[in-house]
N, C-alpha and C positions, 0 to 999 in steps of 0.2 A: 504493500500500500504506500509506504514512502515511497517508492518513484514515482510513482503517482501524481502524488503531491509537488512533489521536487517538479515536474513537468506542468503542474497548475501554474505555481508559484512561478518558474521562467517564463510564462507565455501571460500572466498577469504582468512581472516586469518588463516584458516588452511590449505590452500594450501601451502600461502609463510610459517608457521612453519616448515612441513613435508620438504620443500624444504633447510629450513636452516640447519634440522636435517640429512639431508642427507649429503648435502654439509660438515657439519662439521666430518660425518663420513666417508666422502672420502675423506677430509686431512689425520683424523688419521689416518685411511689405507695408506695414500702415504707416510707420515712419517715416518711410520714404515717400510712400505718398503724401502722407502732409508736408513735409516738405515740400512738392513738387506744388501742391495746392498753395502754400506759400507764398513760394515764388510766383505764381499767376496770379492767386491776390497782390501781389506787390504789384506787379505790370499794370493790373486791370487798373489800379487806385492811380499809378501813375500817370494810365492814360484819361482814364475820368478825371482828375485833379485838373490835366493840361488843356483836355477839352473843354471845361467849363469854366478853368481861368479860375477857381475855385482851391480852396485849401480844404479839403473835406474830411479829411483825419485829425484835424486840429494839433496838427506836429510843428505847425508854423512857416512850412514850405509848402507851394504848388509842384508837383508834379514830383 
């Protein structure tokens, strides 16, 4: 009956690995994408700020 168990117990620990591995690859995925979102928020405020001749973030500069 122990190997049994001993075989439960490996293929539970490798359930929660894969799970952790995952998990820590769907941060850096979202990371990166906010990041990325970020950056296109910055651009967009730039270009809205320049368009409208407007300071609309209240940072003190256009664009």
């Amino acid at each position: 009956m122990g190997i049994f168990w001993d075989l439960i117990q490996q293929d539970e620990l490798q359930k929660q690995e894969e799970k952790a591995n995952s998990l820590e690859e769907r941060v850096e995925r979202l990371e990166s994408e906010l990041a990325a979102t970020r950056i296109l928020l910055n651009k967009t405020l730039v270009a809205l700020e320049t368009h409208l001749v407007k300071d609309i973030d209240g940072d003190g500069k256009m664009g």
